[in-house]
Structure formats: structure tokens, C-alpha cells
C-alpha positions as CSV (number, residue, x, y, z in Angstrom):
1,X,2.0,9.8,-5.5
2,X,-3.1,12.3,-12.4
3,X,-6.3,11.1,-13.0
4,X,-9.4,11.7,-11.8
5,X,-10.4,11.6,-8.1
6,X,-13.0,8.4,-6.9
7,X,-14.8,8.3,-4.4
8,X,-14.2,5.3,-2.4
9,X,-18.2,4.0,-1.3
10,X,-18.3,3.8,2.6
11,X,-19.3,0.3,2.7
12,X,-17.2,-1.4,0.3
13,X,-13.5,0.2,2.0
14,X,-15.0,-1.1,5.6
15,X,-14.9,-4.3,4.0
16,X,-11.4,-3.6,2.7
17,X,-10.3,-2.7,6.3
18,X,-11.6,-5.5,8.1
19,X,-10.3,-8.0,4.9
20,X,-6.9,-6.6,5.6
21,X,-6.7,-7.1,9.4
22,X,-8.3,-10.7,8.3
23,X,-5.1,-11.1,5.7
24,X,-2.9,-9.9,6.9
25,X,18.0,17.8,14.7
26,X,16.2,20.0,12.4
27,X,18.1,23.3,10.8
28,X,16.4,26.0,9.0
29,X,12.8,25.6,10.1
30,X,10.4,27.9,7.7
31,X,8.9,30.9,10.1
32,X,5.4,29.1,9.0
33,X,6.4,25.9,10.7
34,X,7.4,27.0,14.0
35,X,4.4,29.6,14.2
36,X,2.2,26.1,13.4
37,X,2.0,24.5,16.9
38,X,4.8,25.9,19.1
39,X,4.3,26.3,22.7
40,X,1.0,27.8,22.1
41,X,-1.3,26.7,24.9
42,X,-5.3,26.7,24.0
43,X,-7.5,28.9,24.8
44,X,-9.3,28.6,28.3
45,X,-12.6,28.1,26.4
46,X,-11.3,25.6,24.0
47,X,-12.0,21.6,24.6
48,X,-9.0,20.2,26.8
49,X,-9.6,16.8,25.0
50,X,-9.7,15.7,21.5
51,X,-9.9,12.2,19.6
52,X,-7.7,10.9,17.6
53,X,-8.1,8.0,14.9
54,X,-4.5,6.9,14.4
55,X,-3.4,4.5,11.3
56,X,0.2,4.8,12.8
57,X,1.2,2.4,15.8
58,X,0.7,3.5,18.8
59,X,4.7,2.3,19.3
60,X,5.8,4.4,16.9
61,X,3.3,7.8,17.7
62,X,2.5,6.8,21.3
63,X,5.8,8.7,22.7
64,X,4.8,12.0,20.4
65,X,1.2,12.1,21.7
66,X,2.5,12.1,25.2
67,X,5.1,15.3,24.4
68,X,1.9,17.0,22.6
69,X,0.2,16.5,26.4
70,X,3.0,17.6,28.4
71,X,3.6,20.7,25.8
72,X,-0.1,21.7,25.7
73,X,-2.2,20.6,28.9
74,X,-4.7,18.9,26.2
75,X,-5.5,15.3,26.6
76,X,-5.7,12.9,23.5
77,X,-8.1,10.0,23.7
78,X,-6.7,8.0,20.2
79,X,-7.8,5.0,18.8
80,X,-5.5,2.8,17.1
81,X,-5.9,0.6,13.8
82,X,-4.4,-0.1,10.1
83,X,-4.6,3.1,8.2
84,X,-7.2,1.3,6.1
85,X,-9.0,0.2,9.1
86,X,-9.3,3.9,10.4
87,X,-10.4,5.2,7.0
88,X,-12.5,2.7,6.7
89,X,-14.1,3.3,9.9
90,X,-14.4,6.7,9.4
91,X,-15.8,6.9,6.2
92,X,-18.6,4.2,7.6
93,X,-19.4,6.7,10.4
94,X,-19.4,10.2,8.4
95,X,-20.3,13.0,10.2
96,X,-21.3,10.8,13.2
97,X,-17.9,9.8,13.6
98,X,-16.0,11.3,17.3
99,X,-13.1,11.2,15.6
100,X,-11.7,15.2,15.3
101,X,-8.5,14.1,13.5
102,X,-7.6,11.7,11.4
103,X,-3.7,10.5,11.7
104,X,-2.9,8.3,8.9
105,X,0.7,6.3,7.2
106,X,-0.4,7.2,3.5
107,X,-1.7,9.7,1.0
108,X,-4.2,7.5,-0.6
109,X,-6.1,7.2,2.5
110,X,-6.4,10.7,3.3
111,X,-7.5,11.5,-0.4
112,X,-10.0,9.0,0.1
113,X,-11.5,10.3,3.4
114,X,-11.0,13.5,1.4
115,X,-13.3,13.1,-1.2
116,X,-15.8,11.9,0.7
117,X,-16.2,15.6,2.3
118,X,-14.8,14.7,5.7
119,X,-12.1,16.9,6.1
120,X,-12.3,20.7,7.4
121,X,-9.8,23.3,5.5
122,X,-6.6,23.3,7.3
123,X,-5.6,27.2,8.4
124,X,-2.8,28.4,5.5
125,X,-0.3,28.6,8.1
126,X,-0.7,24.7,8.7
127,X,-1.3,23.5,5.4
128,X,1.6,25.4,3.5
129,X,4.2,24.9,6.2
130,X,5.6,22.2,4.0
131,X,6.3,21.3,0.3
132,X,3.4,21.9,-1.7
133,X,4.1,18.6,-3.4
134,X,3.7,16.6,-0.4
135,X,0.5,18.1,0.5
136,X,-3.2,18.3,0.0
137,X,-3.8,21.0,-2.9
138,X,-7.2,22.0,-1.5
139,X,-5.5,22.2,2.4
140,X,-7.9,19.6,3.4
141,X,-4.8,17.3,4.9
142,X,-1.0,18.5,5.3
143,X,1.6,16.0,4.9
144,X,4.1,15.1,8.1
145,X,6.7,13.0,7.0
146,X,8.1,11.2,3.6
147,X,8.9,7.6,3.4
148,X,10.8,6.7,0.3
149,X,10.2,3.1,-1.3
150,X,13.4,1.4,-1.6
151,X,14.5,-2.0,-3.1
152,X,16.3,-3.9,0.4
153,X,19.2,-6.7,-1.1
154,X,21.1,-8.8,0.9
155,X,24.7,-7.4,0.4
156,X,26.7,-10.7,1.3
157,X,25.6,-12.0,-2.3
158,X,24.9,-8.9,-4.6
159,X,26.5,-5.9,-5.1
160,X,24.8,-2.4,-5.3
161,X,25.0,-2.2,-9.2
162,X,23.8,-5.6,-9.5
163,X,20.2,-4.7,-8.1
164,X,17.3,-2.8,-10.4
165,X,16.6,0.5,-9.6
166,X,13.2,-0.3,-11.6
167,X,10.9,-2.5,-9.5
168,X,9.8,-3.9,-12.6
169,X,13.0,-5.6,-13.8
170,X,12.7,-7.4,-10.3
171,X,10.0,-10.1,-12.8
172,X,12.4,-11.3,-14.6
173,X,13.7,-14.6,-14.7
174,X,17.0,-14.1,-12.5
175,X,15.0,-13.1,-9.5
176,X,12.5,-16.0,-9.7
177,X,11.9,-16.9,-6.0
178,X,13.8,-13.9,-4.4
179,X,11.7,-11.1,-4.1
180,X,9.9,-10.2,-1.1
181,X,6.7,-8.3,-0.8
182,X,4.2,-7.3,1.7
183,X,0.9,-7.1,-0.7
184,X,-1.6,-6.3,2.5
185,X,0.5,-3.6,3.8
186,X,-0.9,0.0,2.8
187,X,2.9,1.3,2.0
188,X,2.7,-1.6,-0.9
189,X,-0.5,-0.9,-1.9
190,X,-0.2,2.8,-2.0
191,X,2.7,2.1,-4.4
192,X,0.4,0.2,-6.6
193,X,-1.7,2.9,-6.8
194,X,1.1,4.9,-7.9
195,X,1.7,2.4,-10.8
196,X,-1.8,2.4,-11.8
197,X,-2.1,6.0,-12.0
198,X,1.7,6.6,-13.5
199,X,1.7,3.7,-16.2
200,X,-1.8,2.4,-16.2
201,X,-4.2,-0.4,-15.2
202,X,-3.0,-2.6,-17.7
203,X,0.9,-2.0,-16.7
204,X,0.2,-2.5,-13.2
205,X,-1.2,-5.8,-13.7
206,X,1.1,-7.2,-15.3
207,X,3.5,-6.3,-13.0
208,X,1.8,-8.0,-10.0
209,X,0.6,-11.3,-12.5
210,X,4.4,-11.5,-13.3
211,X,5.9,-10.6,-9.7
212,X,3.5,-14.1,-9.2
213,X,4.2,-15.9,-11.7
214,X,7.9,-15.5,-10.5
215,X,7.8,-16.8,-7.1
216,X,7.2,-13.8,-5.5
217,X,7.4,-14.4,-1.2
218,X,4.6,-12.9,0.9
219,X,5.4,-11.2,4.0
220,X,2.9,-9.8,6.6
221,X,5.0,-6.5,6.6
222,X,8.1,-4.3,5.7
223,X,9.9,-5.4,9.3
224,X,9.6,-9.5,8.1
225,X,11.3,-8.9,4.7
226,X,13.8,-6.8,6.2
227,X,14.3,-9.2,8.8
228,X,14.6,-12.1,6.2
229,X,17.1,-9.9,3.8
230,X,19.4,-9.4,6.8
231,X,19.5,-13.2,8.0
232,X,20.1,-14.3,4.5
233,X,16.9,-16.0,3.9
234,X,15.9,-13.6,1.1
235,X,17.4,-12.1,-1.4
236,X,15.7,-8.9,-2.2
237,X,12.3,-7.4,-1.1
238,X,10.4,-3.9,-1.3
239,X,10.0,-1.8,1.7
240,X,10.2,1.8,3.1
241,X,13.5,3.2,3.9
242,X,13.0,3.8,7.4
243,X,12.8,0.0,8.4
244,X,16.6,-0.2,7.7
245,X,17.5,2.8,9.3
246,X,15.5,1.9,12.8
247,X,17.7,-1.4,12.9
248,X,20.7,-0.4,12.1
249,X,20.4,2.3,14.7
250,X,20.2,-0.9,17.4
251,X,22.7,-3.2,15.5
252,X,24.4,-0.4,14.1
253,X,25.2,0.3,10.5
254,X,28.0,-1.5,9.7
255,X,26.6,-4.9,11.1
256,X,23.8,-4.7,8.4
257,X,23.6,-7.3,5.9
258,X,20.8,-5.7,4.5
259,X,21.2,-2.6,2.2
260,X,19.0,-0.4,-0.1
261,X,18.8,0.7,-3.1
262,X,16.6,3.7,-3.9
263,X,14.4,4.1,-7.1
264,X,15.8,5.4,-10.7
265,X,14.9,9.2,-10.1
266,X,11.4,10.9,-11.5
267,X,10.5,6.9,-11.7
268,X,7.7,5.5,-9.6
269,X,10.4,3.3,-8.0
270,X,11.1,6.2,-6.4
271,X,8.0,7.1,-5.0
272,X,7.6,9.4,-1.6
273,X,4.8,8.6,-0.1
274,X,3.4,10.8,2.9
275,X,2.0,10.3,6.3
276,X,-0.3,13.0,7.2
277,X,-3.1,14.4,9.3
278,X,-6.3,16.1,8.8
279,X,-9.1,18.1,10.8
280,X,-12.7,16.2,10.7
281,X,-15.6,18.2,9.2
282,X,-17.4,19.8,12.5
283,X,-14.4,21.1,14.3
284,X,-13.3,24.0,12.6
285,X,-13.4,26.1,15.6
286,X,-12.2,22.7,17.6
287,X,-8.8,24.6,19.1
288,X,-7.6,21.2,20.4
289,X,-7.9,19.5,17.4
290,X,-6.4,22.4,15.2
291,X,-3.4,22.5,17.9
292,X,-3.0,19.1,17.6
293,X,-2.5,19.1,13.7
294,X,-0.5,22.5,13.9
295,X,2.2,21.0,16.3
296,X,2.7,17.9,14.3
297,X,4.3,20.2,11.9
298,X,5.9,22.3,14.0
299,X,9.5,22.0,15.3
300,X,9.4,19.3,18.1
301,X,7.4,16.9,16.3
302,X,10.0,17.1,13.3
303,X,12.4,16.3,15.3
304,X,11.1,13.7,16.8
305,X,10.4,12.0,13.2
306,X,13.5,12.8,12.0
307,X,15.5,11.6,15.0
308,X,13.2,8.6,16.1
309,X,11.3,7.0,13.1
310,X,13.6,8.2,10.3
311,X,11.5,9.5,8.1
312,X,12.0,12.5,6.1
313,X,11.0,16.1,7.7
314,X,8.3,18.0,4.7
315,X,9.3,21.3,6.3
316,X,11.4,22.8,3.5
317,X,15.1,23.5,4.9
318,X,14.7,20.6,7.5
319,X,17.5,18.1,8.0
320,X,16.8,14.6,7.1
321,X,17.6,11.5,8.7
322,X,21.9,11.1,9.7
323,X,23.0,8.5,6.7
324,X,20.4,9.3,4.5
325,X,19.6,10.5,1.0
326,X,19.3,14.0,1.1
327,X,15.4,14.2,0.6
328,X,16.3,16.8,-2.4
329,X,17.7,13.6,-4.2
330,X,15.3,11.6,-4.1
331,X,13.2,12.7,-7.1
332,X,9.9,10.8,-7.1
333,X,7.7,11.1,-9.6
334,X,5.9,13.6,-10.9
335,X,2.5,12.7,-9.2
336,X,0.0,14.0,-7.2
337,X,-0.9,12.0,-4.2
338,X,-4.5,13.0,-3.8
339,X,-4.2,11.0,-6.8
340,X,-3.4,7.7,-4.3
341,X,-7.1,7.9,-3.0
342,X,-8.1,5.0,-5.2
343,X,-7.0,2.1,-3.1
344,X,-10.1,0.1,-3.8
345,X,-9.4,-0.5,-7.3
346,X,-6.2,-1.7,-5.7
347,X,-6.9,-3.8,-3.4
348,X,-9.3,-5.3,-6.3
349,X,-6.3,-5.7,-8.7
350,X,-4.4,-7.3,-6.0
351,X,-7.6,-9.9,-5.3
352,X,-7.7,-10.8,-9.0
353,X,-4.3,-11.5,-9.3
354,X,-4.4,-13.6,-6.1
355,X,-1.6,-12.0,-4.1
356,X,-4.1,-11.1,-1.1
């Protein structure tokens, strides 16, 4: 999730967005966390309704939002899209924009709303209630939740020590036509950042060049290739953890064909990427909109993460999802996601090699 920062140009990532949609519980809470956003009703002066631009489903957030109404008395008027859609939209509004907070599914798109000066400076309390290395250094956006990128196999025909825990042995000759990837998702792309920034332009391109060259199979998103692993139709393909954990929660566990294999530790196989929120430039003193970032770290909206989605609580001392990794265990590399913001060189790579 270092080089330097870029500034993505407003006009160019709208086109990115709208060429994407076209293609494509808790223990040991920190003192910091439950002080950010618990139970604390706004002020009688402070706006009872704030916008939201979210680049998470409303499926998946919809359900949170409505506990953050109940809790608070504050109505949230959100507008839904692709992560890449609602960055793109809001770096082609600016300061115009209504949004007041920005809810997004990756770092690189909060670094790249960042840069452009759109952010407000979180309070400390908000912005350090989690891991400093999932975070914003400048406290311009905190991190929510940690997805890990994991390699899914179908375990019916391969054995755990039988799959890579390097994505990049997945190019050679024995996977030919068994590999599944998403390339217009923004989890994939994010972790092509990740390589471009960890091992350079040149290593990441070859990478994708080869992954095509060997019969790579395109998938809209991380639910189809885990959907195709666990009916047999695919061998292997590259998603976020939480996919397998959501199903086997219906199905339940043991049912699964499907099973993962997480990245070689301090690798970029085993990246953690973030979701994460941020307040828009203009509404510092915007109580709703500050409440609303605050309680998405706080306790309840932890748990619902952990418990509901699967994904992995930032707060440090938090418990993780039931079955999975310890989040301490993971080890991703040693990156800084700010340094994800460059997703238009990305999506660029991925046009030249053909895969979108």
C-alpha cells in the first residue's frame, strides 16, 4: 500500500470512472476509539443532515448508515457509485462539490482526492484511533477496515502447498488458462499500484503482459471468480479475503470448495489494502459530518465490519474476523498507501496491455 505523490488531473480520472462503469465482537477497544463517535449526540446548532459520497455498496454500508441514524438523530443523504466513480466525481466538482464525506473501498482513491486539497484534517482523536500504518500520515483520511488480497484455489484439485504465495509465479506455464482476475475492479487495480510502486513500472508490466499472454480469465468482479473457483469452473483467481468468508458464512465452511491462500509475508502478495473515510474541505466545523467519520471508528461500526463484511477491525487490540488470520500475521508490505493514489498510471498500464 514510496514514491512520490501525483496528482491525478480532475478531468482525466472522470473519464476513468465513467470508462470503468462502461467496462466493467470486538475486545480491547483503544480509549481513543470509543471516545471517536460513541453515543455522542450533535450539538443542537449543528446540521441534522449530511451527504455522503459512498464507493462501498449501498448492500454492504446501507445497514451501518441506518444504525448511525438511529444512534445519532442525524440523517444521511448518500450517493452511491464505484469508488473510482465517486473520486472521480468529486475531484471534477472541487470545492463545489455537496459532498461532506467521502466513503471510499481503497487507499489509492483517498490519496488521490487527497492530493488534490479536498480533504479537511481529521481531529487527532479520529485519525490516530487506529494503526498508523493503515492511515493517512497527514490525518487527512483514517482508515476503517483491512481487506487482505488472497490467492482463492479450488481445493478439490490442488492442495494448499501446491498454490504460489507469490502472485507472480501464477504466469507461468502450469497455470496457463486458470487464473482468474477482475482487472476493472479497484481492489485489483489498487494492487497494481502496489506493484508498480514496490517493484517498479517495468515489473509490473510484465506481470500483467505475461498474466495475458497466459490465458488469463476476466471477471467483472471478486464475487464471479469466487463463484467460478467454488463450482469448479476455475482453478485459481485473485480476490479479497472477505468474499470467501461472506459465503461460507451462508453455505458454511466446510461446504466450500474454494479456499485461500494468503500472500508470502512483507511481499506485495500480501498486500492490506484499506477502506476509509474522509471530511470534505469546507466542513471543519460540519458536526454531522465529523460525527459521522468519528463513529465509523468507533465501537459499533467495528463490530459491525468485523461481524458482517469480514473485514479486518484497524483499531489496535480489536478482534478480527472468527476463522481468520490474525490481522497481526498478515504482514504486508512495507508500503505506504498514500502511495496508492496513482491509479491513473494504472489504469493506463492496464489499457496498454489490453486487459481493460
Amino acid at each position: 500500500m514510496p514514491i512520490t505523490h501525483r496528482l491525478i488531473s480532475r478531468r482525466r480520472l472522470a473519464a476513468l470512472g465513467l470508462a470503468t462503469v462502461l467496462s466493467a465482537t470486538l475486545v480491547g477497544c483503544s480509549d481513543a476509539s470509543e471516545s471517536a463517535g460513541e453515543g455522542a449526540s450533535p450539538s443542537a446548532s449543528a446540521p441534522q443532515t449530511v451527504v455522503l459520497y459512498s464507493g462501498r455498496s449501498e448492500e454492504l454500508v446501507g445497514p451501518l448508515i441506518e444504525k448511525f441514524e438511529a444512534a445519532t438523530g442525524i440523517t444521511v443523504e448518500t450517493r452511491y457509485g464505484s469508488t473510482t466513480e465517486m473520486a472521480a466525481q468529486l475531484l471534477e466538482e472541487g470545492d463545489k462539490s455537496p459532498a461532506q464525506v467521502f466513503l471510499s473501498q481503497d487507499a489509492g482513491a483517498l490519496g488521490a482526492v487527497a492530493d488534490a486539497g479536498l480533504f479537511t484534517t481529521l481531529p487527532t482523536e479520529v485519525s490516530g484511533a487506529v494503526d498508523p500504518k493503515y492511515t493517512s500520515r497527514d490525518g487527512s483520511w483514517v482508515g476503517l477496515t483491512g481487506r487482505a488480497r488472497v490467492i482463492v484455489y479450488d481445493g478439490q484439485k490442488l492442495k494448499a502447498d501446491e498454490v504460489p504465495d507469490e502472485v507472480t509465479a501464477l504466469t507461468a506455464p502450469e497455470w496457463k488458462g486458470r487464473v482468474g482476475i477482475a482487472p476493472t475492479n479497484a481492489s485489483f487495480q489498487a494492487f497494481v499500484t502496489a506493484l508498480r510502486v514496490s517493484e517498479g513500472e517495468a515489473a509490473a508490466e510484465k506481470w500483467l503482459t505475461d498474466l495475458k499472454a497466459n490465458d488469463v480469465k476476466i471477471f467483472e468482479g471478486n464475487g464471479q471468480i469466487l463463484e467460478a473457483v467454488n463450482t469448479g469452473t476455475l482453478d485459481t483467481g485473485l480476490i479479497n479475503h472477505y468474499y470467501w468468508f461472506e459465503t461460507a458464512s451462508e453455505v458454511g465452511a466446510d461446504k466450500m470448495r474454494a479456499q485461500l491462500k494468503y500472500g508470502k509475508p512483507g511481499s506485495t502478495s500480501a498486500l492490506v489494502n484499506v477502506t476509509g473515510a474522509g471530511v470534505m474541505k469546507g466542513n471543519e466545523e460540519n458536526a454531522a459530518a465529523n460525527e459521522l467519520v468519528a463513529w465509523l471508528v468507533g465501537k459499533d461500526a467495528q463490530a459491525y465490519f468485523v461481524e458482517q463484511t469480514y473485514e479486518y477491525s484497524l483499531v489496535p487490540g480489536a478482534a478480527g474476523p472468527q476463522g481468520a488470520p490474525a490481522f497481526a500475521d498478515l504482514q504486508g508490505p512495507d508500503l505506504d498507501l498514500a502511495d496508492l493514489a496513482s491509479l491513473e498510471e494504472t489504469v493506463a498500464l492496464l489499457q496498454k496491455v489490453q486487459l481493460v
